[in-house]
C-alpha positions in Angstrom: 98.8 115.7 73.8 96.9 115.1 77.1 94.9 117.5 78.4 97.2 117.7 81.6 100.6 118.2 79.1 98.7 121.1 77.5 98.0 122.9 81.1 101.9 122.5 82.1 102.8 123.8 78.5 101.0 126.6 79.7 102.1 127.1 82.7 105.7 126.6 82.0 105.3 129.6 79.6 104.2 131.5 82.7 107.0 130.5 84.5 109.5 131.4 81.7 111.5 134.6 82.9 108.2 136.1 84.3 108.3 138.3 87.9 106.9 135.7 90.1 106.5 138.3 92.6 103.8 140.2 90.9 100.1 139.9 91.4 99.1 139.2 87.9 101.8 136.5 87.2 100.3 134.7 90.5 97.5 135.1 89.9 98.2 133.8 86.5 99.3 130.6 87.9 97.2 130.3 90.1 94.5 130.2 87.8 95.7 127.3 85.5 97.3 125.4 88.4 93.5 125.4 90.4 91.5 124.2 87.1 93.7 121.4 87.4 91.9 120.0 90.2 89.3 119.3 88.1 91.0 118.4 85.0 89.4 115.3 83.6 92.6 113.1 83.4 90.9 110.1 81.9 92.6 110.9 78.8 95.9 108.9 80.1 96.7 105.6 79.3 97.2 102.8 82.6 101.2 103.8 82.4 100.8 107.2 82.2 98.0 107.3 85.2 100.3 105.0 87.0 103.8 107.3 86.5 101.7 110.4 87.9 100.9 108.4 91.0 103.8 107.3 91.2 105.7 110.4 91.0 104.3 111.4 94.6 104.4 107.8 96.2 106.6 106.9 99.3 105.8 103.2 98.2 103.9 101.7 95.4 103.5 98.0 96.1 103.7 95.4 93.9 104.8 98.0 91.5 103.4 100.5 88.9 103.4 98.1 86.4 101.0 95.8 88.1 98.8 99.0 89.1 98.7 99.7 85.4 97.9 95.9 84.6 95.2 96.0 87.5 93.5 99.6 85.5 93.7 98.3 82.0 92.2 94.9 83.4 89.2 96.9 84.7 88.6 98.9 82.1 88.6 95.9 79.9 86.2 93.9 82.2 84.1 97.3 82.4 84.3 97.0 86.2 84.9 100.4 88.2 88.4 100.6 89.3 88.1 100.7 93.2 90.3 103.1 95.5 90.4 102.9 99.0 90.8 105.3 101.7 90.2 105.1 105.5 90.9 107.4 108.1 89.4 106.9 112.1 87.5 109.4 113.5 90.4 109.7 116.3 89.5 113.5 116.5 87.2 116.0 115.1 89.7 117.8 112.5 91.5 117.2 109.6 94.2 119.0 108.1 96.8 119.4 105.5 98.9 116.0 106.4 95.7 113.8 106.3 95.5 115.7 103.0 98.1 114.5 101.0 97.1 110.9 100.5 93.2 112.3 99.7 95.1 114.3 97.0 95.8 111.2 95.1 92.5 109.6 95.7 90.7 112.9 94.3 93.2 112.4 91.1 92.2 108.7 90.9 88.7 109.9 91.0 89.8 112.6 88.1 91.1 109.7 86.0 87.8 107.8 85.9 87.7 105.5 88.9 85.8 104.8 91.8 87.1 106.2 95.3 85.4 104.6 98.4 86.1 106.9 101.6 85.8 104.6 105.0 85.3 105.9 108.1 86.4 103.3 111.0 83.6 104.1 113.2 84.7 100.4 114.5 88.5 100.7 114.2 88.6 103.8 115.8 87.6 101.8 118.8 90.3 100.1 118.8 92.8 102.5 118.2 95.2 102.5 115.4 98.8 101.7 117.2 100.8 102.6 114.3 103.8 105.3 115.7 102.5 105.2 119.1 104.9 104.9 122.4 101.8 103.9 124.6 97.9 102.5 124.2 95.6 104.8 123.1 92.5 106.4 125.6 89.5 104.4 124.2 86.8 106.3 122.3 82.9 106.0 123.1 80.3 106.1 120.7 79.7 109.4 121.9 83.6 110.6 120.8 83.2 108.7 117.9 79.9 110.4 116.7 81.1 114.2 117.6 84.4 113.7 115.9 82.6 112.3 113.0 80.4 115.3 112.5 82.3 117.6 110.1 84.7 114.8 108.0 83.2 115.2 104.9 82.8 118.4 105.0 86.2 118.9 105.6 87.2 116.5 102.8 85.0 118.1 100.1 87.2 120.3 98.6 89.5 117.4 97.1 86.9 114.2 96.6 83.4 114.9 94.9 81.0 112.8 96.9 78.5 113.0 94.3 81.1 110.4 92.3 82.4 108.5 95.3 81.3 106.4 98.0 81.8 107.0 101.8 81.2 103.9 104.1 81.4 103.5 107.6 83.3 100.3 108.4 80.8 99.1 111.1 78.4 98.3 108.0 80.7 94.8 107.9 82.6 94.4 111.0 79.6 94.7 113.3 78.6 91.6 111.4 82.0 89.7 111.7 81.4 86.8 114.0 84.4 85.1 116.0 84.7 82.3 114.0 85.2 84.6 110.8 87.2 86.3 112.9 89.7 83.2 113.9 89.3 81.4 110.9 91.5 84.9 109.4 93.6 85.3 112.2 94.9 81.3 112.3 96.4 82.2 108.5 98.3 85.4 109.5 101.8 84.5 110.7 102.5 86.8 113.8 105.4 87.2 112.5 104.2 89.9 110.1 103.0 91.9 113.5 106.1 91.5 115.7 108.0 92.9 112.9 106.4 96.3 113.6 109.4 98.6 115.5 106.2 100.1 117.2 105.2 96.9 119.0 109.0 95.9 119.5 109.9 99.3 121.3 107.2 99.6 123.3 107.3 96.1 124.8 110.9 97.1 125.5 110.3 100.5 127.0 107.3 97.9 129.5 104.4 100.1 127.8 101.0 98.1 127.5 100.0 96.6 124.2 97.0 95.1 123.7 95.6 92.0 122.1 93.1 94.6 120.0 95.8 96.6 119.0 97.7 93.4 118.1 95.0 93.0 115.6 94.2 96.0 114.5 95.4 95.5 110.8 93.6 92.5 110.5 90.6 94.2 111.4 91.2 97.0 109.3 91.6 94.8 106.4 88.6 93.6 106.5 87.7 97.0 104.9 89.4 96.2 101.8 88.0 92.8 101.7 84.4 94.3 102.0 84.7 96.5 98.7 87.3 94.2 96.5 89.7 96.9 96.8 91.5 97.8 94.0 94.1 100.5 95.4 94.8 101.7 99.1 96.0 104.6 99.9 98.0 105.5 103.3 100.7 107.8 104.7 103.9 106.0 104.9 103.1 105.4 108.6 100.6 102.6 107.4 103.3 100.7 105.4 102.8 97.4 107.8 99.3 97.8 107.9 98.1 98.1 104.4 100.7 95.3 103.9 98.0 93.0 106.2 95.3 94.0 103.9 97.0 92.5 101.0 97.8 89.6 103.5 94.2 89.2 104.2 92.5 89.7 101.2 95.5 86.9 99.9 93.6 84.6 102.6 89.9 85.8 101.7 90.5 84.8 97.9 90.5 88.1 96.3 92.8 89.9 94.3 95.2 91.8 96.7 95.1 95.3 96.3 97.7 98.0 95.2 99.4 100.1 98.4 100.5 103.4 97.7 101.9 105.5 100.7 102.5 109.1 100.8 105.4 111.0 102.5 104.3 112.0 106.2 104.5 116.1 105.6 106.2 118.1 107.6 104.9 120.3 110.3 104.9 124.0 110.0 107.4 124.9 112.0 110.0 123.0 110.1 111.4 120.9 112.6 111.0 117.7 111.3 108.4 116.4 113.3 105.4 115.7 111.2 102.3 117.9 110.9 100.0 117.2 114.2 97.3 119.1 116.2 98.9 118.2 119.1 102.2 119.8 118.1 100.2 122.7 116.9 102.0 122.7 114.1 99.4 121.8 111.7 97.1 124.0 109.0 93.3 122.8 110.0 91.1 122.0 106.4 88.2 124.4 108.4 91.0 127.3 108.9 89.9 130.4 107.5 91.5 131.5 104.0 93.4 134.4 106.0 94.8 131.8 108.4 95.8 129.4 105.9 97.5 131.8 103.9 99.2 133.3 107.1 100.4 129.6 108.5 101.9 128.7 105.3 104.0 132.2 104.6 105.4 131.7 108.2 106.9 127.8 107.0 110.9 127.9 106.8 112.2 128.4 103.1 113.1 124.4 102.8 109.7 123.2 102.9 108.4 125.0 100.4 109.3 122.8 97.7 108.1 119.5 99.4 104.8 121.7 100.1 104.1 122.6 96.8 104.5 118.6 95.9 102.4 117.5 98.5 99.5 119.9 98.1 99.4 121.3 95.2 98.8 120.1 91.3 102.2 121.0 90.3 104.2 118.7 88.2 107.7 117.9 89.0 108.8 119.9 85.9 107.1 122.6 86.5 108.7 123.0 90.8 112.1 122.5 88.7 111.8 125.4 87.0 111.3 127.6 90.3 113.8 125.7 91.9 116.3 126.8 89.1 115.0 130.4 89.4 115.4 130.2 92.8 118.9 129.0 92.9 119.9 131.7 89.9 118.2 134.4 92.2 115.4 135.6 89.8 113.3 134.6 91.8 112.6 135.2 95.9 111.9 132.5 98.2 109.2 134.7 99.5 107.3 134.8 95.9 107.3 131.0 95.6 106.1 131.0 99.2 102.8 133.5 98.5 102.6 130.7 95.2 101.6 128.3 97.6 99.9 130.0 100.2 97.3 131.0 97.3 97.1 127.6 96.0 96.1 126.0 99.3 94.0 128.6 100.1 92.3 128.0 96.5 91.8 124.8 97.2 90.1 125.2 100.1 88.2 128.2 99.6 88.0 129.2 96.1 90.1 131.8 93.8 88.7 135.0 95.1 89.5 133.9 98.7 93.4 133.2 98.0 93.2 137.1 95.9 92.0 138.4 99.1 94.1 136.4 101.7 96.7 137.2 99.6 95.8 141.3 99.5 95.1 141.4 102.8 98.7 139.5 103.9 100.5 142.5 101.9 98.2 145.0 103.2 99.3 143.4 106.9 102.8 142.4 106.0 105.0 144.1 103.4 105.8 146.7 104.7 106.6 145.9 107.8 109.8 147.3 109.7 111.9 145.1 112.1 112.3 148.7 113.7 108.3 148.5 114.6 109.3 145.4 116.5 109.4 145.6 120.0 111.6 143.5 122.4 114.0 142.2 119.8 117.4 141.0 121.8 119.9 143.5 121.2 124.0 142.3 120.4 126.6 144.8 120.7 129.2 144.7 117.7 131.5 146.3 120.2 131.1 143.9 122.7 131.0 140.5 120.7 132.9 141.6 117.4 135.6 138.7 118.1 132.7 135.9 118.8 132.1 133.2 116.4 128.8 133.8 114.1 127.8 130.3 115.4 128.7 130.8 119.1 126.6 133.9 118.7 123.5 132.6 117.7 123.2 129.4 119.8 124.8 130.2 123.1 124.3 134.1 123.5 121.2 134.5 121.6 120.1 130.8 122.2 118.2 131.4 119.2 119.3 127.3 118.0 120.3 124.8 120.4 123.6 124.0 118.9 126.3 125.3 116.5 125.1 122.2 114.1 121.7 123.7 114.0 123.0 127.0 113.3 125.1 125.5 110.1 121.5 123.7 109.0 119.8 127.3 109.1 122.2 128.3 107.0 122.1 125.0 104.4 118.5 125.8 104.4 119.3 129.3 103.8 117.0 130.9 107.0 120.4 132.9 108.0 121.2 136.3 107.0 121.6 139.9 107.8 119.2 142.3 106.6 120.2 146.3 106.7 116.8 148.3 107.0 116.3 151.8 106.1 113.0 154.1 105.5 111.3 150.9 105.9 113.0 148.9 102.8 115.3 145.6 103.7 118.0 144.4 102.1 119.1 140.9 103.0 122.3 139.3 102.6 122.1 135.4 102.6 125.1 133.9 104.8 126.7 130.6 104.2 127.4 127.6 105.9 131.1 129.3 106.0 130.0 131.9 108.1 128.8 129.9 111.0 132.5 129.8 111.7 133.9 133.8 111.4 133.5 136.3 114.0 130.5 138.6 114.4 133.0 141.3 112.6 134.1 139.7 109.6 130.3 139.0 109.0 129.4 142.6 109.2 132.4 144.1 107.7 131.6 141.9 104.6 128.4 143.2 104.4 129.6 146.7 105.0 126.9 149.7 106.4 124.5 152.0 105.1 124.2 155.8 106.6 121.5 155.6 108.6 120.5 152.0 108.6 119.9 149.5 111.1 121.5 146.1 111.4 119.7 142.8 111.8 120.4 139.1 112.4 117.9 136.8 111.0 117.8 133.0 112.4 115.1 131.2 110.6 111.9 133.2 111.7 114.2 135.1 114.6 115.4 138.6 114.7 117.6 140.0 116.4 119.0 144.0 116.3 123.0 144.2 115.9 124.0 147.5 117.4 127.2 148.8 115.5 
């Protein structure tokens, strides 16, 4: 048995019927989950290192097989096993969606092999155009240098640098001269770059697109031609371009490399839109541990799960298992959620910290009373017994901007009402169904309590019914 099977035995007798809510069991788990991150997982065979990537992979290109060929091969030729990642100093902060593809690097680097972390001091020039409706503000030396300042900091708690490599890309491409340069360029078919949506909608939409941008992959791939790249690794964003570094390194006479993209996480605010500074709906890697903790308990019930398999060392097994629990109702969305806040925290800032962001949240948090609330929109039962729970919420409230959104809340189940008395809540979950009854059924169903209040809960909004 692995060393990794004999942590998830463990931890799935944690899991087994145990109150997830209590400080001991999480702090339990947490415990054996965080010692994963620096399990030595060189104990697995090629196949079995190339499931567990897998098993978080948007894409894996050729295919696992081949990335397990490509490991054994090294490990016969006692070569190290070379993993790339690159990421452009574009701004001076990273944060937990940058994270998810270092996450596999720093498992790569667990299971033996070499991780190289580049830093496109020259891309970032450029300007990577991958997602973008217009051209990107060019960067001076200066913006480049500031931004660069606290990377690896910010990176340390995931990739040991005393084990892996980090290069800046100028080390090559400031040496690239223009015949290198076209000799490349005259064996990429510009097909493979007009097939980008990117490029197609914003030539439609009469946005500027520039020649550098046109070849930005190219450039980019000369990265993985510089360190005979075994593996890249990318968010699902970079699909086309680490496709041009296979393309490249095809036409430079190497070995192309592996591409393994990771799912482009959520933002915190759970409304699809990825996790980006400039949406503020991001979780910062310098955050402190009472910030981090804070952000994550506020995320919507439904992205806990993808969280915990993102950013955390859980096996798919083992989110199962909570899943189930979940769904049977030993278990509260809320518990799983303090799971995760604690192992990101952990991560980031050690055990103790997540004990005490986690005290401190409860100390701030539990016992809070809607009633200590003030301003909360106010419905009369009287007044709107015969609207529609849906009507309700999205045109009187406007608390969601359609009836649709409304019955999502309620998939995702973020709607319910919650009776509150002496400070204690009792929620009652409602269904998709009731999206379409009146404001009185609702209630009725959940019938009153002497003395209690009445409140409507939309996602993270409140409002007080007035019976």
């Amino acid at each position: 048995m692995s060393r990794l099977s004999e942590s998830v035995t463990r931890v799935m007798h944690i899991l087994d019927g145990a109150d997830l809510g209590a400080d001991y069991t999480a702090a339990q788990l947490l415990s054996e989950t965080t010692a994963r991150r620096s399990l030595d997982l060189s104990d697995l065979s090629p196949e079995e290192q190339a499931a567990l990537v897998e098993g978080r992979a948007n894409h894996l290109i050729p295919s696992a097989a081949v990335l397990a060929g490509k490991i054994e091969a090294a490990q016969a030729a006692g070569r190290p096993f070379v993993v790339k990642y690159g990421i452009d100093p574009t701004s001076p902060d990273v944060h937990l969606g940058h994270a998810v593809p270092i996450i596999i690097a720093s498992r790569f680097q667990r299971m033996g092999h070499h991780v190289v972390f580049i830093i496109g001091d020259v891309t970032a020039k450029i300007g990577d155009p991958s997602g973008r409706s217009s051209d990107r503000p060019p960067l001076t030396d200066e913006d480049i240098a500031r931004n660069l300042s606290g990377y690896q900091q910010q990176v340390t708690p995931f990739i040991d640098f005393e084990r892996a490599d980090l290069r800046f890309n100028g080390e090559w491409l400031n040496k690239v001269t223009l015949p290198e340069l076209v000799g490349v360029l005259a064996r990429v078919p510009v097909s493979m770059s007009l097939q980008r949506e990117d490029f197609r909608t914003r030539l439609a939409d009469g946005h500027g697109l520039s020649v550098a941008e046109f070849v930005y992959s190219v450039v980019m791939a000369w990265d993985s031609v510089a360190i005979d790249a075994d593996v890249e690794l990318g968010g699902v964003d970079q699909l086309l371009n680490l496709q041009m570094c296979r393309k490249v390194m095809e036409i430079s006479e190497q070995d192309p490399e592996v591409v393994i993209t990771t799912p482009l996480i959520e933002g915190t605010d759970g409304t699809g839109t990825k996790m980006s500074k400039s949406k503020g709906n991001y979780v910062g890697l310098t955050a402190s541990s009472d910030d981090v903790y804070g952000r994550l308990m506020s995320i919507p019930d439904h992205l806990t799960e993808p969280y915990l398999q993102l950013l955390t060392e859980w096996t798919d097994d083992e989110i199962r298992v909570v899943t189930k629990r979940l769904e049977e109702g030993t278990a509260h969305p809320m518990a799983i959620k303090r799971i995760l806040a604690g192992e990101v925290v952990a991560a980031l800032h050690g055990l103790d910290a997540a004990a005490a962001a986690r005290a401190e949240f409860t100390a701030r948090f539990s016992k809070r009373s809607f009633a200590d609330t003030q301003n909360l929109p106010v419905i009369s039962l009287k007044d709107h017994a015969e609207d529609t729970l849906g009507a309700l919420i999205s045109r009187t409230l406007d608390f969601a901007p359609s009836i649709s959104a409304v019955r999502r809340v309620a998939q995702q189940k973020g709607l319910r009402l919650i009776l509150e008395a002496d400070g204690e809540q009792a929620p009652t979950p409602l269904t998709e169904a009731s999206v379409q009854q009146t404001l009185g059924e609702v209630v009725s169903e959940v019938g009153a309590l002497e003395g209690a209040e009445l409140y409507l809960k939309v996602g993270r909004k409140v409002a007080r019914i007035d019976v």
